[in-house]
Wavefront OBJ file of the C-alpha trace (Angstrom):
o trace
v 0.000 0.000 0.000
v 1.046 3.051 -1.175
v 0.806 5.732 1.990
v 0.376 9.732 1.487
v 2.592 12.019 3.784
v 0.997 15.144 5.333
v 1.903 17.479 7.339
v 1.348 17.910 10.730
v 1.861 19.753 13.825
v 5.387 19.866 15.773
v 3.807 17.321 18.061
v 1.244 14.997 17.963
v 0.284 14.323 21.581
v -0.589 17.096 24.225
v 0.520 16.377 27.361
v 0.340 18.403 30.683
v 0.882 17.557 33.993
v -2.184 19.864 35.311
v -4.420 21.677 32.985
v -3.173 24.545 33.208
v -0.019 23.644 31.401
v -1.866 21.205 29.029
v -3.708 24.567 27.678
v -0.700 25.806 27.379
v 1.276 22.847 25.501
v -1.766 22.939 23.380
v -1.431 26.482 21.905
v 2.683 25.384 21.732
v 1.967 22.233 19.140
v -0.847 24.046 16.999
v 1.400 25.510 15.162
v 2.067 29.553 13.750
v -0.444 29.202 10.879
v -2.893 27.845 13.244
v -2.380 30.067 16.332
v -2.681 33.110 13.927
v -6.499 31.759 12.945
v -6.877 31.632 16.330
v -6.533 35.192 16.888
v -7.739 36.310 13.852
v -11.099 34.424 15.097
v -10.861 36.287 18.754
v -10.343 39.724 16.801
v -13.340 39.200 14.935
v -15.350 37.779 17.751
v -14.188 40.808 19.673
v -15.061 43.015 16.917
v -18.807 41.809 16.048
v -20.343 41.085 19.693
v -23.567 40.919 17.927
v -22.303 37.742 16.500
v -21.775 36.143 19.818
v -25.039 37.485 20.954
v -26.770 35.541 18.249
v -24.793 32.267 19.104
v -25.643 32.132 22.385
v -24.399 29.386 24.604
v -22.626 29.347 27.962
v -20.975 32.731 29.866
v -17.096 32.414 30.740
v -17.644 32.591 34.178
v -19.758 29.257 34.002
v -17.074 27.131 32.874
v -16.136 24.472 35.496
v -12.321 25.167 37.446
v -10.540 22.258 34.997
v -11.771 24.023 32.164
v -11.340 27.547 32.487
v -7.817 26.506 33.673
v -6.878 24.706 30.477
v -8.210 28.243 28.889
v -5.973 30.328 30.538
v -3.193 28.223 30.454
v -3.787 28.398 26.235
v -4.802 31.570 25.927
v -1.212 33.007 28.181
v 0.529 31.127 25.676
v -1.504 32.966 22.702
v -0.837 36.183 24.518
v -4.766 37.066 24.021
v -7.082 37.405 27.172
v -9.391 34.215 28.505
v -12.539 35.693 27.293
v -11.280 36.139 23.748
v -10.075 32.645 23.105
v -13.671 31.586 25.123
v -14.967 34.199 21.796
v -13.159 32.833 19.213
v -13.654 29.121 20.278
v -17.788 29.458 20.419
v -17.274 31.089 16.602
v -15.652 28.064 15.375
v -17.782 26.001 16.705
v -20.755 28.041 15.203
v -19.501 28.239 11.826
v -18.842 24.444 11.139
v -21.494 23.547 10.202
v -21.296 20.030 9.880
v -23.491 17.002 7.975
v -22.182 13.734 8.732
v -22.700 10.211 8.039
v -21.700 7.735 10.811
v -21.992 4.252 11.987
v -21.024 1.494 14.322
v -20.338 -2.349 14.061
v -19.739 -4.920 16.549
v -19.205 -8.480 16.943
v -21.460 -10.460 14.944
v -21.825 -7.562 12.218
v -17.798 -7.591 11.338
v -15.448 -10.468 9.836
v -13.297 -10.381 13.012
v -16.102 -10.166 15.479
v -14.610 -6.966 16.824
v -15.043 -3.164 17.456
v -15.108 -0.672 14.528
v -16.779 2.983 14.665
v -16.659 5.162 11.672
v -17.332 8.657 10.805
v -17.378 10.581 8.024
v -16.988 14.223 8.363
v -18.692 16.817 6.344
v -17.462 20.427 6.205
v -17.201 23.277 4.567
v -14.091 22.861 2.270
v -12.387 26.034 3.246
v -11.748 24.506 7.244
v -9.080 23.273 5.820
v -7.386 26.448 6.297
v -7.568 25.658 10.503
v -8.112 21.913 10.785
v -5.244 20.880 8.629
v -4.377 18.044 6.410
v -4.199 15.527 9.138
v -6.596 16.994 12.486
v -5.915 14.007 14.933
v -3.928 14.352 18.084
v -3.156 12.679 21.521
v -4.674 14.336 24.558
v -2.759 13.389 28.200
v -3.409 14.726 31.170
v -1.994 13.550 34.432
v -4.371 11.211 36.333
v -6.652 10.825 33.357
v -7.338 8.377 30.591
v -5.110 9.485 27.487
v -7.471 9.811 24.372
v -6.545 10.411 20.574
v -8.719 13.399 19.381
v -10.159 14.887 16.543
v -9.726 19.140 16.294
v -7.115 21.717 16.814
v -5.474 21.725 20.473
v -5.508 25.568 20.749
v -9.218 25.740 20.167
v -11.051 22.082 20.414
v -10.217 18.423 20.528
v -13.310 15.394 20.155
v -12.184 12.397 21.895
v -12.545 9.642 19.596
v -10.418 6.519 21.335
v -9.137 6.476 24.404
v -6.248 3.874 25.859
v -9.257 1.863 27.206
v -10.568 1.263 24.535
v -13.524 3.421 24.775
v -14.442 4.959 20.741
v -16.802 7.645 20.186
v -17.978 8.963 16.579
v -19.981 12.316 16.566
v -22.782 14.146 14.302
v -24.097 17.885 14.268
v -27.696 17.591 15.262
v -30.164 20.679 15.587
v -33.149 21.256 18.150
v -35.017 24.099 19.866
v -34.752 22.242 23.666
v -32.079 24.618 24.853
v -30.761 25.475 27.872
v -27.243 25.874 30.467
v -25.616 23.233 30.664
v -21.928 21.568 29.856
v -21.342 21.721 26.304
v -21.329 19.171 23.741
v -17.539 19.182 23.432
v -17.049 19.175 27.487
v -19.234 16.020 27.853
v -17.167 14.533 25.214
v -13.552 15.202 26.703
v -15.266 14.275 30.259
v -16.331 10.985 29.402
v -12.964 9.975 26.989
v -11.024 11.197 30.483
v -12.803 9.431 33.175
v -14.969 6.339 31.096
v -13.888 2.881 30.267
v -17.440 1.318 28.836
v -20.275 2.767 27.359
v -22.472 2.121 30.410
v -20.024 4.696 32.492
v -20.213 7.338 29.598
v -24.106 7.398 29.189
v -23.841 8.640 32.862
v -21.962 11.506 32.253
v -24.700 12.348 29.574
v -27.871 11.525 31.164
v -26.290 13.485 34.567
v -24.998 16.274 32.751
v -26.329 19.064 32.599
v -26.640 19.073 29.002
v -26.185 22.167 27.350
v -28.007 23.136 23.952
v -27.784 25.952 21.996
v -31.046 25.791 19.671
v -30.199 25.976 15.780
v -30.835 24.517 12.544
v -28.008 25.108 10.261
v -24.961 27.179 11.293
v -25.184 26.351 15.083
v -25.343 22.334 14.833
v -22.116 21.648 15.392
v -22.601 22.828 19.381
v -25.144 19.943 20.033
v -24.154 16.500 18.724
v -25.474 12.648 18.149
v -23.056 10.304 19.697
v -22.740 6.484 18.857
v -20.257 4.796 21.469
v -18.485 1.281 21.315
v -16.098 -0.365 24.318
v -13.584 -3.197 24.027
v -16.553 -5.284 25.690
v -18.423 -4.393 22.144
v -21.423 -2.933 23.767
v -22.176 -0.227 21.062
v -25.126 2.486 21.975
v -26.045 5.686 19.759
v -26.877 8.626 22.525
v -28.773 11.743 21.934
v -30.383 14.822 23.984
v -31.896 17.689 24.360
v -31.482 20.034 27.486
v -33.704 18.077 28.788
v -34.171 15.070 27.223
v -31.944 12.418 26.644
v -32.091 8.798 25.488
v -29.645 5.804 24.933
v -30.267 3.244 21.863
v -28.318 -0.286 22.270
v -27.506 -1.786 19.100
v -28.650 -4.984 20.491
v -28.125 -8.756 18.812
v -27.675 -7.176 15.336
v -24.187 -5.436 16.366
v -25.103 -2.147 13.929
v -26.094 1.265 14.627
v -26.157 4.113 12.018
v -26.137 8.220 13.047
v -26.846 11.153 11.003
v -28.197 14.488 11.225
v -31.417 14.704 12.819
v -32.807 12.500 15.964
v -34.211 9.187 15.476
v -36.170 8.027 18.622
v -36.386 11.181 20.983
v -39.645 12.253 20.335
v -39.032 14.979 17.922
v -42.066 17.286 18.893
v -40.310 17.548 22.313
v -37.217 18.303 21.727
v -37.534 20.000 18.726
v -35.480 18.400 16.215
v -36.066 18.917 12.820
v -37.205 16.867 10.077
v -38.242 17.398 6.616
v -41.299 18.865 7.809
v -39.627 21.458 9.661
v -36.405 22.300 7.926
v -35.990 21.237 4.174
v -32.050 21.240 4.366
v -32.327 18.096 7.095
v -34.245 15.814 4.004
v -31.002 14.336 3.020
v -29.889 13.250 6.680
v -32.809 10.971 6.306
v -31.576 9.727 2.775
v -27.721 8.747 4.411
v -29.619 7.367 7.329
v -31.163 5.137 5.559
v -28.960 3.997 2.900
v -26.608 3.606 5.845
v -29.123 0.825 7.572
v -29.431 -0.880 4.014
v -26.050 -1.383 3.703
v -25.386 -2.262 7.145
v -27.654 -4.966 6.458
v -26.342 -6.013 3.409
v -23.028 -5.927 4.809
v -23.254 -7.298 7.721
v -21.124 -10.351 9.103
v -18.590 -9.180 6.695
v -17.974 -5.469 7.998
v -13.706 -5.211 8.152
v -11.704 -2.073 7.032
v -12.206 -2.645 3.360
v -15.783 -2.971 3.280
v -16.201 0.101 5.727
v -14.210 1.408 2.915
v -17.098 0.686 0.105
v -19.552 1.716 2.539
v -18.322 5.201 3.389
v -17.565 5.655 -0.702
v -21.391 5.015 -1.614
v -23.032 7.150 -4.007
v -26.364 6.309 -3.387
v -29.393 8.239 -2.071
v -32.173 6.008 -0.014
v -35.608 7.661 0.095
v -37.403 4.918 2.081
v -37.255 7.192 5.620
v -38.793 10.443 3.252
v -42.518 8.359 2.742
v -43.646 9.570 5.863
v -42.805 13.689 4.992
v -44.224 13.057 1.462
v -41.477 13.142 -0.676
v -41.409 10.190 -3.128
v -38.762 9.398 -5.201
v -36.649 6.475 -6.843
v -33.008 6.374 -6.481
v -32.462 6.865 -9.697
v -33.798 10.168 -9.767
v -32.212 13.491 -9.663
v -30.477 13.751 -6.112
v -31.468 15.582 -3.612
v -29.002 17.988 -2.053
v -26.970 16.408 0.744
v -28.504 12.732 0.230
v -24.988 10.275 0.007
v -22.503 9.138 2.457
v -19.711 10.301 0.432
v -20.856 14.077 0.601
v -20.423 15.879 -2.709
v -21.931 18.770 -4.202
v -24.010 17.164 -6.489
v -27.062 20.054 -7.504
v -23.958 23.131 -7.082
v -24.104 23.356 -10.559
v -27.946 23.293 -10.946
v -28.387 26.150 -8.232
v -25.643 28.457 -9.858
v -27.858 28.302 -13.053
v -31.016 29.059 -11.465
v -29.317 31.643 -9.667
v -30.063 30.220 -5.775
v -26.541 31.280 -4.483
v -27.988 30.809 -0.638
v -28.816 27.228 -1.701
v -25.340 26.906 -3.553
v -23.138 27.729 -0.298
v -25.280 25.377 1.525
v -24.795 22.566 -0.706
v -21.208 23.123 -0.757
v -21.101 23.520 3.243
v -22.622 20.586 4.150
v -21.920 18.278 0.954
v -18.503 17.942 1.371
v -16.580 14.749 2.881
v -13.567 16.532 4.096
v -12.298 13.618 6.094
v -13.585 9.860 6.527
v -12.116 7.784 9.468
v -12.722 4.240 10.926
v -11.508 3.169 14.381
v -10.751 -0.162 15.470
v -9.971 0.032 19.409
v -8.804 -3.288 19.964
v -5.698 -2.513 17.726
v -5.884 1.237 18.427
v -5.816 1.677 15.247
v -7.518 3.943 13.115
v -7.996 4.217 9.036
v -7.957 7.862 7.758
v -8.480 9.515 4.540
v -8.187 13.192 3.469
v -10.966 14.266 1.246
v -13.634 12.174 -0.160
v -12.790 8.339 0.325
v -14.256 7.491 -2.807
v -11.120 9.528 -4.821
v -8.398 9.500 -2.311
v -5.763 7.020 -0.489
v -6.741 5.549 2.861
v -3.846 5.205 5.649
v -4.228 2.948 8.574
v -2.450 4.347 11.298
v -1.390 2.684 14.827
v -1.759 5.250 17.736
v -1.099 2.399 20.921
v 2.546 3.884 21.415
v 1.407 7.443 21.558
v -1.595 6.047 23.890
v 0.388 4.002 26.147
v -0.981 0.804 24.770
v 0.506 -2.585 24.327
v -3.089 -3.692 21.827
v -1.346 -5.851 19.435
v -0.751 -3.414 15.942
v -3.195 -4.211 12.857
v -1.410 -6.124 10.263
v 0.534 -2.934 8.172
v -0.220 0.052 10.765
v 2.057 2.232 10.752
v 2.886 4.684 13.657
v 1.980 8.172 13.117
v 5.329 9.916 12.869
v 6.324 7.282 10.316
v 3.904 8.418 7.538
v 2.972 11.995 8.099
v 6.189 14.607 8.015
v 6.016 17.479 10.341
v 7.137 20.964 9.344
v 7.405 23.899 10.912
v 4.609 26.801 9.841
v 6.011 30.063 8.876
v 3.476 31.808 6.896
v 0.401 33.846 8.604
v -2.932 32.880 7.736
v -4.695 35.935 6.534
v -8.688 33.837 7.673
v -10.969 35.682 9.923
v -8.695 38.584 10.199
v -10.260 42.095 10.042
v -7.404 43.473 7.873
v -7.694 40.423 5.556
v -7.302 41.204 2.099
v -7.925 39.273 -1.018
v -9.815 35.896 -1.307
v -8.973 35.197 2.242
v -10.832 38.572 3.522
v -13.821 38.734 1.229
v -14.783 34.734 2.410
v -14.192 35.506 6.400
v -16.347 38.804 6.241
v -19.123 36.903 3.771
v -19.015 33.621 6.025
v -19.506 35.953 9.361
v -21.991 37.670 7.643
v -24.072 34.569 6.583
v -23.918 33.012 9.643
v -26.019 36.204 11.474
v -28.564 36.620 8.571
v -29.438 32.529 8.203
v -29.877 32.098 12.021
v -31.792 35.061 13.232
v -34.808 34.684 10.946
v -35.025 30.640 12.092
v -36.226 31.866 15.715
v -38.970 34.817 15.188
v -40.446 35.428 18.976
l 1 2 3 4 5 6 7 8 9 10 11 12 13 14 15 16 17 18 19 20 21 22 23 24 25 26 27 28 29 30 31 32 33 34 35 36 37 38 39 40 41 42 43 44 45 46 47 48 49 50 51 52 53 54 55 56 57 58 59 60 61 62 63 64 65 66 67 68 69 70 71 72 73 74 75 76 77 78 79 80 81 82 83 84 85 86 87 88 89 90 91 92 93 94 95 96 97 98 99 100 101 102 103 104 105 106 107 108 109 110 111 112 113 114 115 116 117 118 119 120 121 122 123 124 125 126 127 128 129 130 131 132 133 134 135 136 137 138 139 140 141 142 143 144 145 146 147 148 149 150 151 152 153 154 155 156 157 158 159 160 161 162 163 164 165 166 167 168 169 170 171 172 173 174 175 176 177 178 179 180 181 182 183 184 185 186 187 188 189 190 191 192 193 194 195 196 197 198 199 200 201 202 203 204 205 206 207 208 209 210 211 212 213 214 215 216 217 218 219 220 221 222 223 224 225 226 227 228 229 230 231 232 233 234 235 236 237 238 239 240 241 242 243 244 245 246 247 248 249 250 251 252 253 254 255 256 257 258 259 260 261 262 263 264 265 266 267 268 269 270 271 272 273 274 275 276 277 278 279 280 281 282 283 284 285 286 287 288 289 290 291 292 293 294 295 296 297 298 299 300 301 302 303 304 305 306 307 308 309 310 311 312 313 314 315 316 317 318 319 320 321 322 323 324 325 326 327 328 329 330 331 332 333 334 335 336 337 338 339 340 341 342 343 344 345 346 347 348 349 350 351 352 353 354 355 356 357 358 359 360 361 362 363 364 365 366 367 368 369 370 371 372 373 374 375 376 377 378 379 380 381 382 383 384 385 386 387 388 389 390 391 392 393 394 395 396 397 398 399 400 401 402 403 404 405 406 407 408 409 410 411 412 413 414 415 416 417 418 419 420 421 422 423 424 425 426 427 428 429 430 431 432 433 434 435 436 437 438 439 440 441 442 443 444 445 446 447 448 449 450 451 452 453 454 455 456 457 458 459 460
């Protein structure tokens, strides 16, 4: 197999011995280009409190001790105050707005009877500019469980495997049940830091409290769908509300498939959205369901290659649309945002119509940036840059970095062995109120966007 090299930051684990100092190692690794985002994102932040206003979500002085620590201990080594990194990390995760396709396989369902989780990740294409060509690092703090994220250490990390084998795969979700509560990304890092089965995280999300920040389209990213697996293969999709929240088992089958939108809270009280509601969520239900049917097709035989057809598919599923009135076959003209393997299928169509609104949104959410598979009893995880259907898959062995003696996956390799690290030297001009160029006009369009498309969604 022929392997890709990227680059990456200087380091690829964080480690601190309080958090204090792992805030601050965190700024150190991200790197020059990255750091400057990050403070081109707390300038404008600073600059358009309006912005903020609209987001909503939870007031610095509300984060818990460990957490506010970890801030100031990054944002003294970004020499910018606590409350403007705490600005510029609730714009990020405003803007990415995210559509993703995930799912979840355990013993009977796969060819080794083991543990895979995988997750496709939908973003705009130009968060490329902060997340990087390869966004996974080690997180290790002293007298917790290390974990292998998904992010950018100055500004947010998504555990996705920890050393004990606990996996998590995550999806935007939106909703209207909102209130205080810890964040999406807190209940994450809490449960990857103190959780060794599924059974121990669903506490730390049925306890919370859960925080929600009501949205349809820019703000999903700060609420998620969760689908967790141990090393004892229980496997359970999670989701809430502030004040709902409900765990599905995968059961006997072994399978369980995540997108967009909820699938068994009660959507009239929480308020998530379905086609009904919010035409941009119809093609969550078209991945969710081709997802299932090829779960089921698959199943018994689910290993890295055929995750690797199943996250390249093509193909829309209407089945879950009857209900909402929309019948079509898959044959028909897609609609936008309806395959696992996200492309902009209909850009072209809206252009020529002139729908520019509907353009941007297709190319937001229809865009497989990254697609990644974990297998936790090998720490190992499979990761591709770009769409998987076009581009080289690398499977990558993280149990040194972890502190893990799993036995490696037949042609791992270790992280530092196929992606080269080197040094950033050039400023990146996104987000950054003196921005000129391409660079300027897309930071003061995509803050602008973001305030018009939310504020009409929630009329008093």
């Amino acid at each position: 197999m022929t392997h890709r090299h990227y680059e990456v930051p200087e380091s690829l684990a964080v480690r601190g011995r309080d958090r204090f100092e792992l805030g601050r190692e965190a700024a150190r690794v991200s790197g020059r280009r990255t750091n400057a985002i990050v403070k081109a994102l707390a300038r404008w932040a600073k600059a358009h409190p309006d912005v903020l206003g609209e987001i909503g979500g939870r007031p610095l002085d509300s984060l818990e001790q460990g957490a506010r620590m970890e801030l100031d201990g990054a944002a003294g080594a970004l020499c910018l105050a606590p409350d403007d990194l705490f600005a510029a990390r609730r714009l990020f995760e405003s803007l990415a707005q995210t559509a993703c396709t995930n799912f979840g396989a355990v013993g009977p369902a796969n060819e080794d009877g083991g543990v895979m989780l995988s997750w496709n990740m939908d973003l705009p294409p130009y968060f490329w500019l902060l997340l990087g060509r390869f966004p996974l690092f080690v997180r290790d703090l002293d007298g917790c469980i290390p974990y292998l994220c998904f992010g950018v250490p100055a500004l947010l990390g998504i555990g996705v495997m920890n050393v004990e084998g606990l996996t998590c795969v995550v999806n935007a979700v939106g909703m209207t049940d909102e209130g205080d509560g810890l964040s999406a990304f807190e209940m994450n890092n809490i449960a990857m830091e103190t959780c060794s089965t599924v059974e121990q995280a669903a506490k730390v999300y049925e306890q919370g409290p859960r925080g929600v920040i009501k949205g349809m389209t820019f703000a999903l990213l700060m609420n998620f769908n969760t689908i967790w697996a141990d090393r004892e293969k229980n496997l359970s999709l999670f989701e809430y509300s502030h004040n709902y929240f409900h765990e599905e088992k995968a059961g006997v089958k072994g399978t369980i498939a995540s997108t967009n939108h909820h699938q068994f809270i009660d959507r009239s009280l929480d308020g998530s959205f379905d086609p009904s509601t919010q035409e941009l969520i119809t093609g969550s239900f078209s991945r969710l369901g081709r997802m299932y049917a090829l779960l089921d097709e698959y199943h018994g035989r689910i290993g890295p290659e055929v995750a690797r057809s199943i996250v390249s598919d093509h193909t829309p599923d209407y089945s879950l649309l009857d209900e909402f009135g929309i019948k079509r076959e898959w044959w028909e003209g897609k609609i936008d945002d309806s395959t696992i393997c996200a492309h902009a299928w209909n850009l072209k169509k809206h252009l020529l119509r002139g729908e520019i609104s509907e353009a941007a949104m297709e190319v937001g959410f229809s865009t497989t940036m990254y697609s990644m598979q974990y297998q936790p009893l090998s720490m190992t995880s499979w990761f591709t840059l770009g769409h998987p259907c076009s581009n080289p898959v690398v499977p990558i062995y993280w149990g040194d970095l972890l502190g893990s003696e799993a036995e490696r996956y037949p042609g791992a390799v270790e992280p530092h062995e196929v992606f080269k690290s080197r040094r950033e030297t050039k400023r990146g001009q996104g987000f950054r109120r003196d921005a000129t160029g391409l660079a300027g006009a897309m930071g003061r369009a995509w803050v602008a966007m973001t305030r018009a498309a939310e504020k009409p969604n929630f009329k008093e």
